[in-house]
N, C-alpha and C positions, 0 to 999 in steps of 0.2 A: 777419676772415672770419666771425667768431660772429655779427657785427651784420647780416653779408651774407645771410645768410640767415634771419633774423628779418624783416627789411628783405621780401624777399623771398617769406615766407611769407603775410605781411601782405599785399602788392601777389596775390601770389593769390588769398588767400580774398577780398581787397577786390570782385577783376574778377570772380571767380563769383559773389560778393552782387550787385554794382550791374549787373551785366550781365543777372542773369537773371531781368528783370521780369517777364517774361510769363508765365515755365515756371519750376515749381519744381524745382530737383533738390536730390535727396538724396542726401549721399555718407556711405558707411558707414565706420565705425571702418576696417574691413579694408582699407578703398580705400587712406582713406589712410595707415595705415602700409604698405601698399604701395608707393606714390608716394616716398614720405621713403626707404624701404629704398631703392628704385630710386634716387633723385637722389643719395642719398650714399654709392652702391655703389663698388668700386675698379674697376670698369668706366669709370666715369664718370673716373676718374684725378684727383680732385681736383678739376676746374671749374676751372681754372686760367684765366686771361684769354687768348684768341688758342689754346687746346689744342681737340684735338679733343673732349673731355672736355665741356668748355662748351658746345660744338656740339649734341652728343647730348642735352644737358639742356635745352638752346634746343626744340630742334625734339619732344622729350617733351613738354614743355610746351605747345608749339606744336599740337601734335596733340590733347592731353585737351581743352586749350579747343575746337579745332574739334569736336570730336566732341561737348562738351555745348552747341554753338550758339552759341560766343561770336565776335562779331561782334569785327575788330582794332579796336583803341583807336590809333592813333599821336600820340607828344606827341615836341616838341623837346625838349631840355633842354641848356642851355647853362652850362658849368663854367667859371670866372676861378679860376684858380688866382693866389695873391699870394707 
């Protein structure tokens, strides 16, 4: 779970770097320990896979990128498990 959200933090900051070529933003310390307080609050009940938990953290997310103008990205990705 530790890597999950490493993994995770990385694909964020990645999409607000490469996403926001045109427009600078700036996010302050406070934001984001806001954010992090928020995503790994007992609200959130863990982000369990299929919980409502994950839901709320989906669509948090979902929302700060619309609001700093991030256009969706959609990629496949296809798992083989052996």
């Amino acid at each position: 779970m530790k890597h999950l959200k490493n993994i995770l933090a990385i694909c964020l900051v990645s999409l607000v770097i490469f996403s926001c070529k045109t427009k600078e933003v700036v996010i302050e310390a406070q934001e984001v320990d806001d954010i992090v307080t928020y995503l790994a609050s007992d609200e959130l009940e863990g982000r369990d896979t299929g919980s409502e938990g994950i839901e709320k953290a989906a669509t948090y997310i979902e929302n700060y990128f619309k609001d700093l103008g991030v256009k969706p990205f959609l990629i496949r990705i296809v798992i083989i498990l052996r």
